[in-house]
Residue, then its C-alpha position, 0 to 999 in steps of 0.5 A: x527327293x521328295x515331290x513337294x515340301x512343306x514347311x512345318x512348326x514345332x512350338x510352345x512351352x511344353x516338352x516335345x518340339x525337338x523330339x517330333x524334329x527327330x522323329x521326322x528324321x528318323x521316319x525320313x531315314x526309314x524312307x532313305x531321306x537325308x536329313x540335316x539338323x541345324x542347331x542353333x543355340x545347342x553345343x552341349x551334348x545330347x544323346x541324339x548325337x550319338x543316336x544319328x550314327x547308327x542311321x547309316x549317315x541319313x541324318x546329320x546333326x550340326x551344333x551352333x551354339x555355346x557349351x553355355x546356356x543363353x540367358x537373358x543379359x548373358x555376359x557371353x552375348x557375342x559368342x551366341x550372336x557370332x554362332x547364330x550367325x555362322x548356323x544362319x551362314x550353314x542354313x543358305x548353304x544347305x538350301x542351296x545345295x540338294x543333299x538334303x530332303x529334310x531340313x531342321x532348324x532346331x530352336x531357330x524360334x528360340x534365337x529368335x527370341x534372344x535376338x540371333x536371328x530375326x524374322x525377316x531372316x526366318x522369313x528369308x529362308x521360308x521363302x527360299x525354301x526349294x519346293x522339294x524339301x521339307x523344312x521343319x523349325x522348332x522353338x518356343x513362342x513362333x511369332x503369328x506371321x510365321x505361324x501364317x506361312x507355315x503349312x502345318x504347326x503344332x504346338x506343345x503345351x505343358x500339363x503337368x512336368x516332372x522338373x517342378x518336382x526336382x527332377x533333372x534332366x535324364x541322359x536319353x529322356x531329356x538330353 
């Protein structure tokens, strides 16, 4: 366990927010930190999933989300709601429980924005955060009263994007 936790923030509109997550995990592997990554609005796959088995069961990434993207209007709005809430669920859980160092909220923020989670709820769990783990939540668009609480935030600003010249996402780069 770590002697003192901190709570951190990846934001903004650029590319980045869940790869520095991962390269926190990944550095905290190195360290023999366990981390858990909870994903909220992700069920489609992405090469981290494979990536994590090679780290000896230090990082542990769990899906909350739809095979479907969410969209603003969704017809499949419940289906969303009802996985935000059961990742809300897992997070009291984890930080109930000292398996983990490091904790990661993967597009929390993001939820928050389509309404699966609110502020009060993310301030909760800033709250209750035990002294001694790390707590890193990522997402575009943090609202200013969690940049407040937050210890460190680093926001990603897009310059220039490849996907404005058509390119899709690339297996291992993107997803």
């Amino acid at each position: 366990m770590l002697k003192k936790g901190y709570v951190q923030i990846y934001t903004g509109d650029g590319k980045g927010k869940t790869t520095a997550a991962l390269g926190l995990a990944l550095r905290a592997s190195g360290a023999g930190l366990k981390t858990i990554v909870i994903q909220f609005m992700k069920g489609q796959y992405y090469s981290e999933l494979d990536a994590v088995k090679n780290l000896k069961g230090l990082v542990k990434i769990e899906q909350y989300g739809s095979k479907k993207f969410c969209e603003p209007g969704d017809k499949d709005y419940a289906e969303h709601y009802t996985l935000g809430r059961e990742a809300l669920k897992r997070v009291h859980e984890v930080l109930d429980d000292d398996e983990y160092s490091v904790i990661i909220l993967d597009e929390i923020i993001t939820a928050l924005i389509f309404n699966l989670v609110t502020v009060y709820e993310i301030k909760d769990i800033i709250n209750n955060k035990p002294a001694d783990r790390e707590l890193i939540l990522t997402g575009r668009r943090a609202p200013q009263e969690l940049i407040d609480m937050a210890d460190l935030v680093t926001e990603m600003k897009e310059i220039k994007h490849y996907y404005q010249k058509g390119v899709d996402a690339r297996n291992g780069i993107e997803n």
